[in-house]
TIVO-2410 file (N, C-alpha, C; in nm, 3 decimals):
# residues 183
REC num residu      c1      c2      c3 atome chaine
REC   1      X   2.939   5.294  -3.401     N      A
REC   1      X   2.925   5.152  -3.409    CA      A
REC   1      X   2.867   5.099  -3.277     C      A
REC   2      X   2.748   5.038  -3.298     N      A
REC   2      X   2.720   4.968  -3.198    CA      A
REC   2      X   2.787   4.841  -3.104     C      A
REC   3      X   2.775   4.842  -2.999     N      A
REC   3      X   2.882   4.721  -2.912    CA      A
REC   3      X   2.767   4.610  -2.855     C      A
REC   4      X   2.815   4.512  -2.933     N      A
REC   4      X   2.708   4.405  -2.922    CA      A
REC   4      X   2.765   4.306  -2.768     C      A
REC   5      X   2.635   4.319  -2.671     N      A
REC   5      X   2.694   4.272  -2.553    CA      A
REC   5      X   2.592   4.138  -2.510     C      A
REC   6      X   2.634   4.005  -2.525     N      A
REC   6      X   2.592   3.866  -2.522    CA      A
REC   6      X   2.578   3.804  -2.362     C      A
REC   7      X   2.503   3.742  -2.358     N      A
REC   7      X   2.500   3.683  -2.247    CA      A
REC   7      X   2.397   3.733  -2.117     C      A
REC   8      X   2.415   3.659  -1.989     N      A
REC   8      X   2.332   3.717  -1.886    CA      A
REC   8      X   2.443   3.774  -1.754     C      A
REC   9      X   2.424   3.867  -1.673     N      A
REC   9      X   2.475   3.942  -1.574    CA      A
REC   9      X   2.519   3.796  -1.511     C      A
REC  10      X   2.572   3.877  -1.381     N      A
REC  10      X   2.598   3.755  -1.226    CA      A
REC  10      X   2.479   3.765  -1.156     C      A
REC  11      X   2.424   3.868  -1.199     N      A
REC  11      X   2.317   3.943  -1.113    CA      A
REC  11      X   2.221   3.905  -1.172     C      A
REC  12      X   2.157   3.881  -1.289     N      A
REC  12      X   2.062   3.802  -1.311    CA      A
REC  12      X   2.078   3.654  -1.294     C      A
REC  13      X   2.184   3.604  -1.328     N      A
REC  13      X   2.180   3.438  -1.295    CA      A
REC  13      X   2.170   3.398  -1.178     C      A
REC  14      X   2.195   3.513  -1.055     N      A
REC  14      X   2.154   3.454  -0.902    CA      A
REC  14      X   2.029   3.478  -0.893     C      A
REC  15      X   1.972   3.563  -0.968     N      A
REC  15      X   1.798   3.621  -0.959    CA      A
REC  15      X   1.774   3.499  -0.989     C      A
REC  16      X   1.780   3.419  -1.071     N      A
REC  16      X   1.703   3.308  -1.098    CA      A
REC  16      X   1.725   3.176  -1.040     C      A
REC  17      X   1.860   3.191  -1.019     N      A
REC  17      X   1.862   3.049  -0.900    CA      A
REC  17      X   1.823   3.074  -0.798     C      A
REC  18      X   1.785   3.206  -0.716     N      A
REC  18      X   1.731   3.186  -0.654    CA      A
REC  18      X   1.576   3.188  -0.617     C      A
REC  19      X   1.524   3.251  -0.760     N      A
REC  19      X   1.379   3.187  -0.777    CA      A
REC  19      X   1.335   3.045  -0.747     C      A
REC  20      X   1.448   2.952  -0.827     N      A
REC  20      X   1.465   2.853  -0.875    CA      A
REC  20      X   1.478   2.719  -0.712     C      A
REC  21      X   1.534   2.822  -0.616     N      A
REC  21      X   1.544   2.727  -0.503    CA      A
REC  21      X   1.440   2.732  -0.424     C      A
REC  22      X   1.361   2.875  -0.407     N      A
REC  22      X   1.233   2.886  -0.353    CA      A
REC  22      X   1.137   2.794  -0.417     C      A
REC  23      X   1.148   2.814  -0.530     N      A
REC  23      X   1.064   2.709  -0.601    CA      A
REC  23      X   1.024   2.554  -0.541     C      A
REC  24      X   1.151   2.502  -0.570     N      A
REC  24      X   1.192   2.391  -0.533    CA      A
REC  24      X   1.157   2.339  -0.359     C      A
REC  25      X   1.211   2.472  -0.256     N      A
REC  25      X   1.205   2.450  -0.113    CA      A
REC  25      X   1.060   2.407  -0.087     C      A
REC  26      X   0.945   2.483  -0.208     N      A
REC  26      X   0.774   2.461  -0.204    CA      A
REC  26      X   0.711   2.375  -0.242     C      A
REC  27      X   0.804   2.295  -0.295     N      A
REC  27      X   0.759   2.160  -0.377    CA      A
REC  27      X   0.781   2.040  -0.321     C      A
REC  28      X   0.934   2.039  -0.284     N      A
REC  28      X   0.964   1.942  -0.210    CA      A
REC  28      X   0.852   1.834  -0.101     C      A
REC  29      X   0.829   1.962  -0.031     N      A
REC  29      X   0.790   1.885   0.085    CA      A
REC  29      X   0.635   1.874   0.082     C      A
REC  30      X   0.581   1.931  -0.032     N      A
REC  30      X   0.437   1.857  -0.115    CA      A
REC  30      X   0.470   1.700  -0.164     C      A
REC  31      X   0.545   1.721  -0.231     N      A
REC  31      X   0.585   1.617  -0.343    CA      A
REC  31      X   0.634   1.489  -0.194     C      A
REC  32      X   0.690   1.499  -0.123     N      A
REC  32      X   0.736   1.396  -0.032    CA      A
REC  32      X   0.573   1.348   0.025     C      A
REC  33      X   0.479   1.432   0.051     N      A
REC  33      X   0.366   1.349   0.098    CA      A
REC  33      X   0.265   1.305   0.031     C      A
REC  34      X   0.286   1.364  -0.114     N      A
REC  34      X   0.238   1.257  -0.223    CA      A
REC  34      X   0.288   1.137  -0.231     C      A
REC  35      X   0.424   1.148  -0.243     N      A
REC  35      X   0.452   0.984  -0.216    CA      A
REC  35      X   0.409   0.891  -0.096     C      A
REC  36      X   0.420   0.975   0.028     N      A
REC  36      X   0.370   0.856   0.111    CA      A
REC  36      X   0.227   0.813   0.090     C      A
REC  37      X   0.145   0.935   0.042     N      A
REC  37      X   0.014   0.881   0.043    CA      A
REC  37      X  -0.012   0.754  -0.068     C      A
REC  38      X   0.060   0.795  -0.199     N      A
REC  38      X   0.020   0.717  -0.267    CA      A
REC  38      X   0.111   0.581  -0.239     C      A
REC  39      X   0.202   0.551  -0.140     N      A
REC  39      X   0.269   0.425  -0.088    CA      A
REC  39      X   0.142   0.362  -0.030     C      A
REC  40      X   0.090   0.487   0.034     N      A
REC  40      X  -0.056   0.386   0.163    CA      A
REC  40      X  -0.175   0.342   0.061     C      A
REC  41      X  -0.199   0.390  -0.051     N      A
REC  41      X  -0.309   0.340  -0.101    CA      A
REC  41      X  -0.311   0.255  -0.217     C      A
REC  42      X  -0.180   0.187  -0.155     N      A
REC  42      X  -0.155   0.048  -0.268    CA      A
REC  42      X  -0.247  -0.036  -0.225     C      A
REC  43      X  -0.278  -0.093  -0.125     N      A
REC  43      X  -0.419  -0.183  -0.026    CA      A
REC  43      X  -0.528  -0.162  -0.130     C      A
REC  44      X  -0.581  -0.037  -0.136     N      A
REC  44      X  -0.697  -0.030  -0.207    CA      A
REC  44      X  -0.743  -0.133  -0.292     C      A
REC  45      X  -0.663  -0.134  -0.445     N      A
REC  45      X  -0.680  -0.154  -0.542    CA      A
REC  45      X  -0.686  -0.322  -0.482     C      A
REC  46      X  -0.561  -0.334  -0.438     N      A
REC  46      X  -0.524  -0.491  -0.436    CA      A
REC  46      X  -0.619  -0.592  -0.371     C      A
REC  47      X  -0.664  -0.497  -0.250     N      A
REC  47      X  -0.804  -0.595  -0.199    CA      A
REC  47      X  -0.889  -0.604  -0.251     C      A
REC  48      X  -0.922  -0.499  -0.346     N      A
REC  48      X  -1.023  -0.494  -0.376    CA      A
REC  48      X  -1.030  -0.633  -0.531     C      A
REC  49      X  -0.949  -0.623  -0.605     N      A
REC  49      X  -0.908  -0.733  -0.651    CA      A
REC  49      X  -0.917  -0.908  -0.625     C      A
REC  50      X  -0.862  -0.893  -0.479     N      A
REC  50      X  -0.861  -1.024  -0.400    CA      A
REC  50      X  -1.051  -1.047  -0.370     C      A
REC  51      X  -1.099  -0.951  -0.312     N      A
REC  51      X  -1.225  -0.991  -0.331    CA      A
REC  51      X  -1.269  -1.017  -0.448     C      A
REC  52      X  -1.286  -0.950  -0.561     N      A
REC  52      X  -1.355  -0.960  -0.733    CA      A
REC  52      X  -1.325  -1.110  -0.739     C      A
REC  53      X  -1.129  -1.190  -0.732     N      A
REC  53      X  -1.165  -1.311  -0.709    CA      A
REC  53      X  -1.189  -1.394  -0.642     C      A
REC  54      X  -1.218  -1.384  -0.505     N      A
REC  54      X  -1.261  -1.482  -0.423    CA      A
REC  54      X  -1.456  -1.516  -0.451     C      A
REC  55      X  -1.469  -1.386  -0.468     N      A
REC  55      X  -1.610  -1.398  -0.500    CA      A
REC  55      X  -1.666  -1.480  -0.663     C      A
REC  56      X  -1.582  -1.477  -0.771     N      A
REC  56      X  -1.607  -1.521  -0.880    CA      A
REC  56      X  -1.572  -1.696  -0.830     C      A
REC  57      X  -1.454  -1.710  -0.747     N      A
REC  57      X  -1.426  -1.851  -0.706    CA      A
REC  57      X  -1.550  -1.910  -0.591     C      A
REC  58      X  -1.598  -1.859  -0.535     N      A
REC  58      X  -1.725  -1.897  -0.466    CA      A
REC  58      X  -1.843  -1.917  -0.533     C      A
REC  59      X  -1.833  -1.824  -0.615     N      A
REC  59      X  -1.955  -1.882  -0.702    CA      A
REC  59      X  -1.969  -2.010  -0.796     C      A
REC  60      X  -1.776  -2.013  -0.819     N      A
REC  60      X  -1.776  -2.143  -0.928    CA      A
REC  60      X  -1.800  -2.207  -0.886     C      A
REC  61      X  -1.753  -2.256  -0.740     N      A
REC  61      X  -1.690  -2.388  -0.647    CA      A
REC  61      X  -1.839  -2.434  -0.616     C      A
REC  62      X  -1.806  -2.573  -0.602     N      A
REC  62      X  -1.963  -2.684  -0.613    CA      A
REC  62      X  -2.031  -2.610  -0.484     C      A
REC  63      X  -1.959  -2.578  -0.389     N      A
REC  63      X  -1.971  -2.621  -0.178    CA      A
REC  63      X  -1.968  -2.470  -0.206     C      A
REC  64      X  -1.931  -2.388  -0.258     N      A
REC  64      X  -1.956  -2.213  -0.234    CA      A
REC  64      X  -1.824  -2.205  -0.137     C      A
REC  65      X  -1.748  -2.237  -0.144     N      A
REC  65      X  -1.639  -2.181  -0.038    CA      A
REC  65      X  -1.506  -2.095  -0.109     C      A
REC  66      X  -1.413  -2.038  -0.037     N      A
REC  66      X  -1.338  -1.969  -0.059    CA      A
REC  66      X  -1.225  -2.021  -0.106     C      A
REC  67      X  -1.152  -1.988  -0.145     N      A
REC  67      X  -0.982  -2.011  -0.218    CA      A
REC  67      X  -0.894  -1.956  -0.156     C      A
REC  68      X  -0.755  -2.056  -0.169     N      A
REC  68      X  -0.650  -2.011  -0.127    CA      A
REC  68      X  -0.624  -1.847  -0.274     C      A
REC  69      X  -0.543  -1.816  -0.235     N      A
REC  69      X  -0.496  -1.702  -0.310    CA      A
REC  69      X  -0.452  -1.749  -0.428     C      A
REC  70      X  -0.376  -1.884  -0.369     N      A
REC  70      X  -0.305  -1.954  -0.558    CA      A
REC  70      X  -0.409  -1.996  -0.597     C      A
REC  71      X  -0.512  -2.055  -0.518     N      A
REC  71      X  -0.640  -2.108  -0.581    CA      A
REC  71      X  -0.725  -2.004  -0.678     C      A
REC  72      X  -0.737  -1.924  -0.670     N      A
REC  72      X  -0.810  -1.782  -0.725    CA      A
REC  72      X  -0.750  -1.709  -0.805     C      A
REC  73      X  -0.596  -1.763  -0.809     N      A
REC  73      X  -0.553  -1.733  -0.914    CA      A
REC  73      X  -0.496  -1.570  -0.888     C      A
REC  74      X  -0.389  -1.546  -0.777     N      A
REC  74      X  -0.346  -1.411  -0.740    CA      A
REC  74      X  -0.230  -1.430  -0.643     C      A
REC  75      X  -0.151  -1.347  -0.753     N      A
REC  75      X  -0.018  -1.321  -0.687    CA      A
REC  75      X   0.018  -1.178  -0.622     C      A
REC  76      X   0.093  -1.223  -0.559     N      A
REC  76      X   0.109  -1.133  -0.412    CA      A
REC  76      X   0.220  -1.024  -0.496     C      A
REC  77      X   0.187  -0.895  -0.473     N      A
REC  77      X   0.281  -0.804  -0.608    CA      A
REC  77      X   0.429  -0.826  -0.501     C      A
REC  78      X   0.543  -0.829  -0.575     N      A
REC  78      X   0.665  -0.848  -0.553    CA      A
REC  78      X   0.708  -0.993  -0.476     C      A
REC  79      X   0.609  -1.081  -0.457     N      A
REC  79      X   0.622  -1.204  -0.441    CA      A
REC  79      X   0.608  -1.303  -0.585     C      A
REC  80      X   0.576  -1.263  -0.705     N      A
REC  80      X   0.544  -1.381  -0.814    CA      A
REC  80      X   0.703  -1.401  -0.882     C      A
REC  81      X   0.803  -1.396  -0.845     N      A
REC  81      X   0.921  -1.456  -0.877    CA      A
REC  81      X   0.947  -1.525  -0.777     C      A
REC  82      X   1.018  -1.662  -0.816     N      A
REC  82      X   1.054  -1.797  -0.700    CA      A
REC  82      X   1.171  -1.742  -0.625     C      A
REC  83      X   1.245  -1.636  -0.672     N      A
REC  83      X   1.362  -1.588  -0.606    CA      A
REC  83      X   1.355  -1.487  -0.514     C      A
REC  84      X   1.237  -1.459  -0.503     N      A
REC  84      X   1.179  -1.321  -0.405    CA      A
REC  84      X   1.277  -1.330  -0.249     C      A
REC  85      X   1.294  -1.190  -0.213     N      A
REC  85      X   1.383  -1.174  -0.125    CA      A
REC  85      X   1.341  -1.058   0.019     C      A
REC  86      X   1.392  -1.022   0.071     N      A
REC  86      X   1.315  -0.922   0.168    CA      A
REC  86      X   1.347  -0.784   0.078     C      A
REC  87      X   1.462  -0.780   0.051     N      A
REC  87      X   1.552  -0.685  -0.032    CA      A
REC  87      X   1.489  -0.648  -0.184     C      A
REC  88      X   1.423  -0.762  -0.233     N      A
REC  88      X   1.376  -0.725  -0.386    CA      A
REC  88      X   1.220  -0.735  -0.378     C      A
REC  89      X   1.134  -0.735  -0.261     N      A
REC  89      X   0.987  -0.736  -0.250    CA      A
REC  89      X   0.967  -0.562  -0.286     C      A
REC  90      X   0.886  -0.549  -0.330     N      A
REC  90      X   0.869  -0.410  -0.397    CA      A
REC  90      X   0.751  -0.389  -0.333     C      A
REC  91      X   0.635  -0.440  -0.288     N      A
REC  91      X   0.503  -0.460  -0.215    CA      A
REC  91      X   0.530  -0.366  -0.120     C      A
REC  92      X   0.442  -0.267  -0.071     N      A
REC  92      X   0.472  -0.173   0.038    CA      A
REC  92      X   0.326  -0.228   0.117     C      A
REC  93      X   0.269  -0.322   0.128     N      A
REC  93      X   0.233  -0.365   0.254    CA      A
REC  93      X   0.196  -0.520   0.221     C      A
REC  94      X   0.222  -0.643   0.307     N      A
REC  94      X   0.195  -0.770   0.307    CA      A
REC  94      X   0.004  -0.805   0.310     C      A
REC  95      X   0.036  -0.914   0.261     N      A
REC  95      X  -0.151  -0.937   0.202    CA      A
REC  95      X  -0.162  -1.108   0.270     C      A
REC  96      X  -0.278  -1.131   0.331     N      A
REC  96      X  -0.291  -1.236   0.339    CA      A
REC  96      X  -0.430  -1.249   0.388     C      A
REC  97      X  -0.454  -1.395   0.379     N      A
REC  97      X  -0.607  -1.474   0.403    CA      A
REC  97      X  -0.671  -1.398   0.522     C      A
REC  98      X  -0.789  -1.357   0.553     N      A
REC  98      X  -0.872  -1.325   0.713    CA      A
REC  98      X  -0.792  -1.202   0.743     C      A
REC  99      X  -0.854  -1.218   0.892     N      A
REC  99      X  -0.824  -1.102   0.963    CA      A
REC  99      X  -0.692  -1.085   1.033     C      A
REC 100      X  -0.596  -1.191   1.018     N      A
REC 100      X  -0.479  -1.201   1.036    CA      A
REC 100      X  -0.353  -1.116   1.009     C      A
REC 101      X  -0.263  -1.011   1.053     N      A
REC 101      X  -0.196  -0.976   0.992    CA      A
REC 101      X  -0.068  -1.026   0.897     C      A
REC 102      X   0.019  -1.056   0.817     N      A
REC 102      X   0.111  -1.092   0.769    CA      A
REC 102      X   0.224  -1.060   0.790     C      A
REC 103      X   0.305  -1.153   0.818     N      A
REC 103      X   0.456  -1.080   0.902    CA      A
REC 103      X   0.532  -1.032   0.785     C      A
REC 104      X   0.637  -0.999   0.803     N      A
REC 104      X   0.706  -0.934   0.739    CA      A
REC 104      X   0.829  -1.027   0.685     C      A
REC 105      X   0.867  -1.136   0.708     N      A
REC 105      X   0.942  -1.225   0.633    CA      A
REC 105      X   0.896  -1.289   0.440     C      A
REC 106      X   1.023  -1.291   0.383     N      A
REC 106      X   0.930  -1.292   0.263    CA      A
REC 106      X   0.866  -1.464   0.268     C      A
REC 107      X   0.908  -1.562   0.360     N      A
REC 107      X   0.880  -1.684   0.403    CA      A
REC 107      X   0.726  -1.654   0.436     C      A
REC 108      X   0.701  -1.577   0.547     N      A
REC 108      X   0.558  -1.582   0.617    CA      A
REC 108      X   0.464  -1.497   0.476     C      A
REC 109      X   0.529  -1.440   0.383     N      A
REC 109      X   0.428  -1.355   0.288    CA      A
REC 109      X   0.361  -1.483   0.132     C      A
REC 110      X   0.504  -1.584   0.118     N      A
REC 110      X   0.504  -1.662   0.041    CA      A
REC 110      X   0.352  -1.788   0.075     C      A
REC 111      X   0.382  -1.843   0.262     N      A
REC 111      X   0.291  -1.928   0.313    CA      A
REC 111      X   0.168  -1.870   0.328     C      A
REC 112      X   0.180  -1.712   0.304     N      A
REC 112      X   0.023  -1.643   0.328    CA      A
REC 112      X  -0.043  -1.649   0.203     C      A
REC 113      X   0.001  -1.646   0.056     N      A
REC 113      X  -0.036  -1.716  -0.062    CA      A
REC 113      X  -0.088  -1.860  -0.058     C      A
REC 114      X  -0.073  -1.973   0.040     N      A
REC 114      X  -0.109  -2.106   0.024    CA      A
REC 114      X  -0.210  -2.130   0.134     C      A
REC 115      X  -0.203  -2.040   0.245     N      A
REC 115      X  -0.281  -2.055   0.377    CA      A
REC 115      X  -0.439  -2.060   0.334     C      A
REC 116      X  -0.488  -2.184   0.405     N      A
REC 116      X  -0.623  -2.222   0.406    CA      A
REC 116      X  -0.690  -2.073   0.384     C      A
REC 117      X  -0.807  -2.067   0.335     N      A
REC 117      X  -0.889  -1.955   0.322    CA      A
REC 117      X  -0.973  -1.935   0.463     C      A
REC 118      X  -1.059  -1.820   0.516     N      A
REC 118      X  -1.116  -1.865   0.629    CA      A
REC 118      X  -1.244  -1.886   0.536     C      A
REC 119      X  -1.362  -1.981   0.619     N      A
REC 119      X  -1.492  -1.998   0.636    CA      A
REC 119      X  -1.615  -1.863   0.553     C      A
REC 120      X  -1.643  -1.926   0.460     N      A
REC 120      X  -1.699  -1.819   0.418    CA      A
REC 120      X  -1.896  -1.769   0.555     C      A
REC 121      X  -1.822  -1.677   0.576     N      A
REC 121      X  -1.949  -1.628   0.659    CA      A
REC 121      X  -1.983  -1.462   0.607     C      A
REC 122      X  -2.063  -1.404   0.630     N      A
REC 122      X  -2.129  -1.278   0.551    CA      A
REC 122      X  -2.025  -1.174   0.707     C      A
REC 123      X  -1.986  -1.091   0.615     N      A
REC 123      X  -1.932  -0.960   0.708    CA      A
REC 123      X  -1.760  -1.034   0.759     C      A
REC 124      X  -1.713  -1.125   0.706     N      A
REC 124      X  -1.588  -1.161   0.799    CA      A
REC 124      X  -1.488  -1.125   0.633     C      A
REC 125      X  -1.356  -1.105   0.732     N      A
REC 125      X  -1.267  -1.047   0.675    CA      A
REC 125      X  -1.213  -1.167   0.546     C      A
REC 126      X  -1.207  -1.098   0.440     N      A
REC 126      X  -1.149  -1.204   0.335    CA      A
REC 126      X  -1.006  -1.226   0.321     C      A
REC 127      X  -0.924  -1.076   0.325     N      A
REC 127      X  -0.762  -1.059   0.338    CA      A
REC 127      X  -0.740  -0.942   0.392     C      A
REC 128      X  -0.620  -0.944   0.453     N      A
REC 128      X  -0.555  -0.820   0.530    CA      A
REC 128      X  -0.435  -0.760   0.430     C      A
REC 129      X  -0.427  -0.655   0.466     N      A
REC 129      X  -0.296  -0.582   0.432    CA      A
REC 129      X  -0.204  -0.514   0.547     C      A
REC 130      X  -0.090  -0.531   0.570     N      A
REC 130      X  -0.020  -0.465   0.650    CA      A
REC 130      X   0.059  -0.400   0.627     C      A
REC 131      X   0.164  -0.297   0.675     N      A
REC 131      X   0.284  -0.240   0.605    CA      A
REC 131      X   0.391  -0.337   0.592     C      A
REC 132      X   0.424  -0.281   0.507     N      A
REC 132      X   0.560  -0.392   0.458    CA      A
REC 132      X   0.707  -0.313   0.512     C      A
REC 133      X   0.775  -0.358   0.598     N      A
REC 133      X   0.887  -0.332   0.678    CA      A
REC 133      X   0.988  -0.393   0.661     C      A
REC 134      X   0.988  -0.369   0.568     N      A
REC 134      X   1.139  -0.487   0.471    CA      A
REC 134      X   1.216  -0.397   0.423     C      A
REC 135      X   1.215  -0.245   0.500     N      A
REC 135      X   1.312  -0.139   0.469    CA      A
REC 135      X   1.246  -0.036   0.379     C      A
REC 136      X   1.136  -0.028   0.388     N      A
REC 136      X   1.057   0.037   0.331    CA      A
REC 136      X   0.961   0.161   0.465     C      A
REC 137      X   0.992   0.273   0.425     N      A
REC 137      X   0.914   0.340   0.586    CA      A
REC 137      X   0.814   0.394   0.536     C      A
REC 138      X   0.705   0.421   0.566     N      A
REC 138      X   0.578   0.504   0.506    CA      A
REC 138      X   0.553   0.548   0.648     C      A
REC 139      X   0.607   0.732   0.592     N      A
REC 139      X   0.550   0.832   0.739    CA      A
REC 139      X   0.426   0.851   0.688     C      A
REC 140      X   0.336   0.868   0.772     N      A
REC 140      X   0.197   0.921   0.816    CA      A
REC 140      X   0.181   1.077   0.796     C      A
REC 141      X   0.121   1.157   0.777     N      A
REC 141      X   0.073   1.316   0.735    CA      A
REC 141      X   0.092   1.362   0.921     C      A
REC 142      X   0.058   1.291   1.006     N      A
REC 142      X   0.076   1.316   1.126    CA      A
REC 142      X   0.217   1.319   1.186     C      A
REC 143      X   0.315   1.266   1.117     N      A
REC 143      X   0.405   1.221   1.122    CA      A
REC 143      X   0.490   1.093   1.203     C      A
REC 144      X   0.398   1.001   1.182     N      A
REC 144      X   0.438   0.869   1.292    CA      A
REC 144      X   0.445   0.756   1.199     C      A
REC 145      X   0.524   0.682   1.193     N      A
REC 145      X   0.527   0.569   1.114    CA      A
REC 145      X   0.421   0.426   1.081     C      A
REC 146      X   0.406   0.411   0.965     N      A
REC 146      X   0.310   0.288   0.956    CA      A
REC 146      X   0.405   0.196   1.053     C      A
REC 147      X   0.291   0.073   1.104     N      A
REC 147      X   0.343  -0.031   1.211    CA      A
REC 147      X   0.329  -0.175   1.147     C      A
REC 148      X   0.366  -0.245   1.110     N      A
REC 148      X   0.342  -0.392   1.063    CA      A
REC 148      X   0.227  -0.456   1.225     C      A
REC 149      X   0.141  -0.514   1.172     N      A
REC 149      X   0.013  -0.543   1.288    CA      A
REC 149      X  -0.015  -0.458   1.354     C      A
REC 150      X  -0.007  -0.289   1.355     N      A
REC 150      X  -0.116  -0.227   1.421    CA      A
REC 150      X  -0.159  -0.182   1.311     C      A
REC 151      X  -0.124  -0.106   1.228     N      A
REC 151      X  -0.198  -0.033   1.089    CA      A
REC 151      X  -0.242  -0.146   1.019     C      A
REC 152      X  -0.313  -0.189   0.986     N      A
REC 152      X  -0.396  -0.264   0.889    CA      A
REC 152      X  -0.528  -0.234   0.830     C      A
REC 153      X  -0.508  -0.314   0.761     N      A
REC 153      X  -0.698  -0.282   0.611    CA      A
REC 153      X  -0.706  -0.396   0.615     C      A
REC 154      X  -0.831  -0.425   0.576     N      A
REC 154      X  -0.859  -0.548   0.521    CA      A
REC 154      X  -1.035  -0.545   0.427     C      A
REC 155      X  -1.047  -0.636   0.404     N      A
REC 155      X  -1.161  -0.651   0.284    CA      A
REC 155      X  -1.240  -0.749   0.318     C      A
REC 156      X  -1.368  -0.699   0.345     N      A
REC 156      X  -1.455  -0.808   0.390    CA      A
REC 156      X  -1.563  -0.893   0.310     C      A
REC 157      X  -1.678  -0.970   0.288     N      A
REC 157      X  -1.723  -1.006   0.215    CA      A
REC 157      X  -1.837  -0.951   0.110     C      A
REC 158      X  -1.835  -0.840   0.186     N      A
REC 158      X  -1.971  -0.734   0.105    CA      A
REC 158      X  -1.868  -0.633  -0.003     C      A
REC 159      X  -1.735  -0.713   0.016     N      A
REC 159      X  -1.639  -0.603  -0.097    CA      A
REC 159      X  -1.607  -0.445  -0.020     C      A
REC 160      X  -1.607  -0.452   0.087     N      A
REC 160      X  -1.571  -0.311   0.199    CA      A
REC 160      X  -1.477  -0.321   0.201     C      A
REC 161      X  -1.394  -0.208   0.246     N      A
REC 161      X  -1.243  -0.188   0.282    CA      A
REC 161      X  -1.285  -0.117   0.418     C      A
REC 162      X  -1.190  -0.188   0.510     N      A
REC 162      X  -1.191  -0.079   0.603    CA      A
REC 162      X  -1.021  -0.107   0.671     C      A
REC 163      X  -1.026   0.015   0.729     N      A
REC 163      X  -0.895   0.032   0.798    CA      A
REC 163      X  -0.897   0.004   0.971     C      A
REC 164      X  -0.835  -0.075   1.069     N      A
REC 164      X  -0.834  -0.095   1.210    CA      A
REC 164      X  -0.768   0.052   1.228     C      A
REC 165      X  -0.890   0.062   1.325     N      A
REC 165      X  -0.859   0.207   1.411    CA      A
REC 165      X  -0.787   0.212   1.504     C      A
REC 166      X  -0.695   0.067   1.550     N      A
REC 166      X  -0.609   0.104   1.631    CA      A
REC 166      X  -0.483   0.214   1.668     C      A
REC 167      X  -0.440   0.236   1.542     N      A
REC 167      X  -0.325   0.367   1.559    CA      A
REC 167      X  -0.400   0.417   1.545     C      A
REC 168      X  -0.489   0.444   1.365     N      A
REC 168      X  -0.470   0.577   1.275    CA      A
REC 168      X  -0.387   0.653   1.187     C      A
REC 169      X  -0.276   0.563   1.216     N      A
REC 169      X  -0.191   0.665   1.102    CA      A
REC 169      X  -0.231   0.599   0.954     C      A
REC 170      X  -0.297   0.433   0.947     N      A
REC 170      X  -0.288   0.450   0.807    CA      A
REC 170      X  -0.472   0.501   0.742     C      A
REC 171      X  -0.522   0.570   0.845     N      A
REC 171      X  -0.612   0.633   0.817    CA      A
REC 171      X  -0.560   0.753   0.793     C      A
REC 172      X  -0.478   0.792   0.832     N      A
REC 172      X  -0.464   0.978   0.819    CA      A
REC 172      X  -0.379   0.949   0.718     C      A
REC 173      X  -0.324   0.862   0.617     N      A
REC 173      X  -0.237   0.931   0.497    CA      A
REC 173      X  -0.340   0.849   0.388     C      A
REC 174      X  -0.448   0.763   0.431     N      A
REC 174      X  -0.509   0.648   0.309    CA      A
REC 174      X  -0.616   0.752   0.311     C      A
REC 175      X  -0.694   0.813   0.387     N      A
REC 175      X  -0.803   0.935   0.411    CA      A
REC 175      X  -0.938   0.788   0.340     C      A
REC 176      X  -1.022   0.857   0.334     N      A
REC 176      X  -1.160   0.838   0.231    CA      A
REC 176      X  -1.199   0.681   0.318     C      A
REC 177      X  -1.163   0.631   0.423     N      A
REC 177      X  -1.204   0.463   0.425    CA      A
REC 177      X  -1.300   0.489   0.596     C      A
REC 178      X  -1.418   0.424   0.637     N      A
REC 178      X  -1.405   0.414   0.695    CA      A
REC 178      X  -1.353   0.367   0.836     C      A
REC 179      X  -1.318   0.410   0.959     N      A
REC 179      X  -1.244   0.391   1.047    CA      A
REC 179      X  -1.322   0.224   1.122     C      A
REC 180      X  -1.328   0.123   1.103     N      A
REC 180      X  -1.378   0.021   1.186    CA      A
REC 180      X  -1.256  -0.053   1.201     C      A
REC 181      X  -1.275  -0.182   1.271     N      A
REC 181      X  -1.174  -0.261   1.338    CA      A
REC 181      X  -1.191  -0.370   1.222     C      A
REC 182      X  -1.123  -0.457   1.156     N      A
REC 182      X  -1.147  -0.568   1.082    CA      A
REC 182      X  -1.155  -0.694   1.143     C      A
REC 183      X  -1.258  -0.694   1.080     N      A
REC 183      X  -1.308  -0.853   1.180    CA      A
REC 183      X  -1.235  -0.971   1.211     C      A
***
């Protein structure tokens, strides 16, 4: 009679957890700088946006000039609820008019939605982005932290993105932009 024997060893079930942790030890710390990168290249999309409407609002407007942000019809991501908080802003970097950076209060991010537009002139900055430091950290591939007003992007009137080369760190995790100063 055959003896029917079910199941797996001790000795195979540690074989595989410990496949299972190597695995994991190789992934991890890929997977952690995917996230920061893709934290840094929230700017992209969003300026690029803010230009598509400032430029459709210049063209409407009698005088050719620029719009406030509410004017153009754009809300600031984790600012479009009236109850917005430092704690419930979800935005991983602040956006506002020119070459200005945006502080980090959700007060100074709210008044950067209403702030006069600057002067429309060819090559000047339309909006900035900064990191958002409302408890939110985005390490760098270099390993140094984004800075609220030294790391910045911004979007100029020819629809460019560029990043201020003052640090660099949000060049070394955003990659692909060129390195200039924003006007």
């Amino acid at each position: 009679m055959k003896s029917l024997k079910k199941g797996f060893t001790l000795v195979e079930l540690m074989v595989v957890i410990v496949i299972i942790g190597i695995l994991a030890a190789l992934a991890i710390p890929r997977f952690m700088g995917a996230t920061a990168k893709s934290k840094a290249t929230e700017f992209k999309p969003v300026l690029k946006q803010i230009y598509t409407l400032e430029e459709a609002f210049r063209q409407e407007s009698a005088a050719g000039a620029l719009g406030t942000f509410a004017q153009i019809g754009w809300d600031a991501p984790g600012l479009n609820a009236a109850l917005a908080t430092a704690t419930t802003t979800k935005a991983f970097f602040n956006y506002g008019p020119g070459a200005t950076p945006v502080g980090t209060t959700v007060a100074l991010q709210r008044a950067a939605v209403t702030a006069p537009p600057p002067v429309y002139a060819a090559g000047i900055a339309l909006a900035t982005a900064a990191p958002n430091v409302n408890g939110i950290t985005i390490v760098a591939a270099n390993g140094n932290t984004l800075v609220n007003a030294s790391d910045v992007a911004c979007v100029i009137t020819s629809g460019e993105t560029f990043v201020d080369d003052g640090a660099g760190n949000l060049q070394t995790i955003a990659g692909g932009l060129t390195q200039q100063n924003c006007p």
